[in-house]
KEBA-781618 format. One record per residue: x, y, z of N, C-alpha, C in turn; residue in one letter. Coordinates in Angstrom, 3 decimals, decimal comma. Layout:
// residues N
{{X Y Z} {X Y Z} {X Y Z} "A"},
...
END
This chain:
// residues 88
{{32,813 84,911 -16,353} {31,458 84,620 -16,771} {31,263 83,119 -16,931} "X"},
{{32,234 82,526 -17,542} {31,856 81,135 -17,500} {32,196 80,299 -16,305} "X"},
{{33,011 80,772 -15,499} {32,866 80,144 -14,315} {31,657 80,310 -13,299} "X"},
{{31,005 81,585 -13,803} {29,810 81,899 -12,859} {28,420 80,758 -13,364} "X"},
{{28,932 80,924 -14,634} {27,496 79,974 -15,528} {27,746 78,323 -14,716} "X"},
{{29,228 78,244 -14,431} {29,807 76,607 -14,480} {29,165 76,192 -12,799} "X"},
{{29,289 76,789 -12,001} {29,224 77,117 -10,779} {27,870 77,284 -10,737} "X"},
{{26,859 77,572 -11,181} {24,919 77,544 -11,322} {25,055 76,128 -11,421} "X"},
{{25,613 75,894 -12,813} {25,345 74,338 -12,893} {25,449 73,269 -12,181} "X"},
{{26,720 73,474 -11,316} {26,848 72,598 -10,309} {26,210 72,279 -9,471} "X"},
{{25,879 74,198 -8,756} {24,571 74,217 -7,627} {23,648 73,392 -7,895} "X"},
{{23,389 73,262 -8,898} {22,010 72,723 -9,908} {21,991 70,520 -9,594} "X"},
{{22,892 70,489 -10,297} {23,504 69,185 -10,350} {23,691 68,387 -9,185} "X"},
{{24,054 68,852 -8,273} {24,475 68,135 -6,725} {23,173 67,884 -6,133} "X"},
{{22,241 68,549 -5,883} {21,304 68,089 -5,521} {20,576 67,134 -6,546} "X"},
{{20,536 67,002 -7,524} {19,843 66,616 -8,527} {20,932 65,135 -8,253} "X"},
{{21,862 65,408 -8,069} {22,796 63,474 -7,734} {22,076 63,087 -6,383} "X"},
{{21,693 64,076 -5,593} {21,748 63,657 -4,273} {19,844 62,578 -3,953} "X"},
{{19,340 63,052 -5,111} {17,976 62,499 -5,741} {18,031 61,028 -5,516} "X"},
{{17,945 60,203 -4,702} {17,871 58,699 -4,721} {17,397 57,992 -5,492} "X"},
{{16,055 58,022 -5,508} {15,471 57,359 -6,723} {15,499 57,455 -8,197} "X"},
{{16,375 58,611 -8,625} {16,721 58,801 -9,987} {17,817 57,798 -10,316} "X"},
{{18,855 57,582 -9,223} {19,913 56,117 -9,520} {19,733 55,066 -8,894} "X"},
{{18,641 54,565 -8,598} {18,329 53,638 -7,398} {18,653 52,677 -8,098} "X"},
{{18,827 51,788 -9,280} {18,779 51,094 -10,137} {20,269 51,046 -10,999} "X"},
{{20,989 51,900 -11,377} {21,734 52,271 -12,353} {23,257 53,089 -11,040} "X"},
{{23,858 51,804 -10,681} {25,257 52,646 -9,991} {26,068 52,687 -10,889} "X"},
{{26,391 52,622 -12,542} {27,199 53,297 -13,226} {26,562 54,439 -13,387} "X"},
{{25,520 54,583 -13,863} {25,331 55,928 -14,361} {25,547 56,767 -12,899} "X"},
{{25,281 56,280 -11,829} {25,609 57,603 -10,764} {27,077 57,655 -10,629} "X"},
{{27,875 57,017 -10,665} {29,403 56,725 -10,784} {29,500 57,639 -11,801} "X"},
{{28,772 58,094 -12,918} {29,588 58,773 -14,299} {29,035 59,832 -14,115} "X"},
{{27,768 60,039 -13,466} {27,160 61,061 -13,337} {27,903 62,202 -12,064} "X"},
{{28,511 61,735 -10,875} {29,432 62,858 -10,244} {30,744 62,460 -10,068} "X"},
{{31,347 61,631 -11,426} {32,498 61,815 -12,150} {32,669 62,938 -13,024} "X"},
{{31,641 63,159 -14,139} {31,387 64,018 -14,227} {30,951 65,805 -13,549} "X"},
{{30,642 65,453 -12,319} {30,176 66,869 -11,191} {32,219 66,788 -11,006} "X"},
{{32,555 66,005 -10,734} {34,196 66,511 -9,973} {34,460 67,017 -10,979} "X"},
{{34,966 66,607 -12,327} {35,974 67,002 -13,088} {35,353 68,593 -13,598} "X"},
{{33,990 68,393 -13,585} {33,375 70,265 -13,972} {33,897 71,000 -12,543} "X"},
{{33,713 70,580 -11,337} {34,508 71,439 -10,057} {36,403 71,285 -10,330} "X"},
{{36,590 70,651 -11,425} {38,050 70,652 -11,538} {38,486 71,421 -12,625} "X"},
{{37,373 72,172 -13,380} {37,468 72,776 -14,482} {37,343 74,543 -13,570} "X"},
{{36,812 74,008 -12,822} {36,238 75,649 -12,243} {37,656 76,299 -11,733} "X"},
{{38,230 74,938 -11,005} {39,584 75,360 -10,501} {40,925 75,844 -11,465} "X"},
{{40,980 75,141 -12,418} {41,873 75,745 -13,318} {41,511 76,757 -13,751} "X"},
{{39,948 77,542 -14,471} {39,793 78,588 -14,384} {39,954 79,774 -13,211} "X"},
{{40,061 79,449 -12,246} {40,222 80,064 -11,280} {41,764 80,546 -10,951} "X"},
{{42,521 79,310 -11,632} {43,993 79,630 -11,209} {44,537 80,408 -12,551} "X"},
{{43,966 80,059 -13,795} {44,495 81,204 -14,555} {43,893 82,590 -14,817} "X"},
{{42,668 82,491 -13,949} {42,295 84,142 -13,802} {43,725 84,859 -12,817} "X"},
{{43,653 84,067 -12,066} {44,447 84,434 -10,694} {45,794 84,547 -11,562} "X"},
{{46,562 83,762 -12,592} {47,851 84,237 -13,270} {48,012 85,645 -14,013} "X"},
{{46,359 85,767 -14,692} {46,311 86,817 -15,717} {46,102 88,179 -14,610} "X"},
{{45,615 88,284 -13,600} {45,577 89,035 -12,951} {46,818 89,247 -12,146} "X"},
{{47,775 88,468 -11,484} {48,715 89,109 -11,677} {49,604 89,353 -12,593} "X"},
{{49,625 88,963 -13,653} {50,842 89,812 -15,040} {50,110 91,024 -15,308} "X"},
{{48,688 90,996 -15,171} {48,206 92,264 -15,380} {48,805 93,601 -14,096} "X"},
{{48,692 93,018 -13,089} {48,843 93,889 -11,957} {50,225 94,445 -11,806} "X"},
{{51,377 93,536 -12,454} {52,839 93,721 -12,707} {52,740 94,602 -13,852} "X"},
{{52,731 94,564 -15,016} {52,631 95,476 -16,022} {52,179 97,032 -15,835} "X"},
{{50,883 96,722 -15,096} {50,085 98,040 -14,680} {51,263 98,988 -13,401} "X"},
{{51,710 98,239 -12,772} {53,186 98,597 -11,759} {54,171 99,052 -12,924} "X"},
{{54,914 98,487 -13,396} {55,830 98,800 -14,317} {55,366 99,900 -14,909} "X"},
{{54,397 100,244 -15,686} {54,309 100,936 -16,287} {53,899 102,578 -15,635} "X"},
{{53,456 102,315 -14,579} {53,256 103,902 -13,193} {54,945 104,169 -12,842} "X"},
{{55,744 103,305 -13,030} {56,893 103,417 -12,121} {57,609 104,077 -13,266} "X"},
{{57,796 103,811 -14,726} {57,905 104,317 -15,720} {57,741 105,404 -15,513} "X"},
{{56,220 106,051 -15,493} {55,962 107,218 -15,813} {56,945 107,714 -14,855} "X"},
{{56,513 107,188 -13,926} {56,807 108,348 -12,283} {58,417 108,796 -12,655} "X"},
{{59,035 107,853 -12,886} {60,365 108,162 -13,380} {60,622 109,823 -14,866} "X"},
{{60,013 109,058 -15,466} {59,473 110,302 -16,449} {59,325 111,278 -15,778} "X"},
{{58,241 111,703 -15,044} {58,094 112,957 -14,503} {59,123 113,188 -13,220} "X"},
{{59,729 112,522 -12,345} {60,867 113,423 -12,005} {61,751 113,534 -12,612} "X"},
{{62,449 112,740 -13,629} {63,133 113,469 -14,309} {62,593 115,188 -14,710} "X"},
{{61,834 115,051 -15,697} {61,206 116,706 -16,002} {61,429 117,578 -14,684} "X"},
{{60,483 117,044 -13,610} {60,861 118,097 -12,679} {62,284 118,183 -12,273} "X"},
{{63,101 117,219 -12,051} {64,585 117,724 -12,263} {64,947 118,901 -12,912} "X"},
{{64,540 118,898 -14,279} {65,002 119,654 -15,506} {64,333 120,621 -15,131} "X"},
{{63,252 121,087 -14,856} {62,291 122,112 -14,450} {62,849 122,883 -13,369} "X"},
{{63,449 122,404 -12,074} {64,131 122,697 -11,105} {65,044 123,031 -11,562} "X"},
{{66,173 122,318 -12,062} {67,672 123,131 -12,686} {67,028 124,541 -13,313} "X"},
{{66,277 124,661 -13,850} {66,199 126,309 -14,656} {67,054 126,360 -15,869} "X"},
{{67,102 127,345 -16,124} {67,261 127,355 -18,116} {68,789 127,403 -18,029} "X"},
{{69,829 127,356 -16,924} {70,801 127,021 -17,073} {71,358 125,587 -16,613} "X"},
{{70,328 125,196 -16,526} {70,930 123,569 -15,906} {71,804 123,362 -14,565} "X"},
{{71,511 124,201 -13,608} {71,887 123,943 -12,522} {70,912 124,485 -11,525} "X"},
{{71,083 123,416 -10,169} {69,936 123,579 -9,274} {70,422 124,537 -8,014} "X"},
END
Protein backbone atom coordinates (compact mmCIF):
# COMPACT_ATOMS: atom_id res chain seq x y z
CA UNK A 1 0.00 0.00 0.00
CA UNK A 2 2.56 2.44 0.58
CA UNK A 3 4.47 1.73 -2.25
CA UNK A 4 1.34 2.10 -4.39
CA UNK A 5 0.59 5.63 -2.61
CA UNK A 6 4.72 6.31 -3.18
CA UNK A 7 4.55 5.43 -6.85
CA UNK A 8 1.12 8.05 -7.52
CA UNK A 9 3.38 10.46 -6.10
CA UNK A 10 6.06 10.13 -8.27
CA UNK A 11 3.76 9.79 -11.37
CA UNK A 12 2.61 13.08 -10.01
CA UNK A 13 6.03 14.77 -9.39
CA UNK A 14 8.03 14.03 -12.66
CA UNK A 15 6.01 15.83 -14.71
CA UNK A 16 5.50 18.56 -12.34
CA UNK A 17 9.88 18.73 -12.47
CA UNK A 18 9.57 18.45 -16.06
CA UNK A 19 7.47 22.08 -15.80
CA UNK A 20 10.17 24.65 -17.05
CA UNK A 21 9.07 27.65 -15.90
CA UNK A 22 8.44 26.59 -12.33
CA UNK A 23 12.62 26.34 -12.05
CA UNK A 24 13.55 28.65 -14.69
CA UNK A 25 15.17 30.86 -12.10
CA UNK A 26 16.10 28.62 -9.07
CA UNK A 27 18.71 25.50 -10.32
CA UNK A 28 19.11 24.55 -6.63
CA UNK A 29 15.80 24.13 -5.90
CA UNK A 30 15.42 21.88 -9.16
CA UNK A 31 18.71 20.06 -8.12
CA UNK A 32 16.86 19.30 -4.57
CA UNK A 33 13.73 18.99 -6.03
CA UNK A 34 14.60 15.48 -8.23
CA UNK A 35 17.17 14.70 -5.61
CA UNK A 36 14.54 14.32 -3.80
CA UNK A 37 12.21 12.32 -6.86
CA UNK A 38 15.50 9.68 -6.91
CA UNK A 39 15.91 8.92 -3.40
CA UNK A 40 11.69 8.46 -3.07
CA UNK A 41 12.31 5.94 -6.43
CA UNK A 42 15.12 4.57 -4.06
CA UNK A 43 12.77 4.12 -1.27
CA UNK A 44 10.29 2.30 -3.57
CA UNK A 45 13.13 -0.08 -4.32
CA UNK A 46 14.03 -1.17 -0.95
CA UNK A 47 10.43 -1.62 -0.33
CA UNK A 48 10.22 -3.71 -3.08
CA UNK A 49 13.20 -5.85 -2.12
CA UNK A 50 11.93 -6.51 1.33
CA UNK A 51 8.47 -7.39 0.18
CA UNK A 52 10.30 -9.74 -2.17
CA UNK A 53 12.43 -11.19 1.24
CA UNK A 54 9.17 -11.47 3.32
CA UNK A 55 7.57 -13.26 0.61
CA UNK A 56 9.94 -15.65 0.28
CA UNK A 57 10.42 -16.73 4.14
CA UNK A 58 6.81 -16.71 3.88
CA UNK A 59 6.70 -19.12 0.89
CA UNK A 60 9.52 -21.41 2.73
CA UNK A 61 7.63 -21.75 5.95
CA UNK A 62 4.28 -22.27 4.12
CA UNK A 63 6.56 -25.39 2.23
CA UNK A 64 7.88 -26.63 5.44
CA UNK A 65 5.02 -26.72 7.04
CA UNK A 66 2.73 -28.92 3.97
CA UNK A 67 5.81 -31.19 3.94
CA UNK A 68 5.32 -31.63 7.73
CA UNK A 69 1.94 -32.44 7.46
CA UNK A 70 2.33 -34.66 4.39
CA UNK A 71 4.80 -36.56 6.43
CA UNK A 72 2.20 -36.80 9.25
CA UNK A 73 -0.29 -38.29 7.18
CA UNK A 74 1.75 -41.02 5.60
CA UNK A 75 2.95 -41.97 8.44
CA UNK A 76 -0.91 -42.65 9.73
CA UNK A 77 -1.58 -44.23 6.54
CA UNK A 78 1.38 -46.48 7.17
CA UNK A 79 -0.17 -47.37 10.52
CA UNK A 80 -3.61 -47.64 8.90
CA UNK A 81 -2.17 -50.06 6.26
CA UNK A 82 -0.22 -52.29 8.80
CA UNK A 83 -3.77 -53.16 10.47
CA UNK A 84 -4.30 -53.77 14.15
CA UNK A 85 -1.39 -56.07 14.13
CA UNK A 86 1.26 -53.94 12.83
CA UNK A 87 2.23 -55.64 9.88
CA UNK A 88 1.62 -54.90 6.20
Amino acid sequence: MQASGILLLVGILIPVGDHEPLFANAPRSFAIFWIVILFTILWIVVLVAADAAATFAHGRATVARIRRKRESLENRLKLHRAGPNGQE
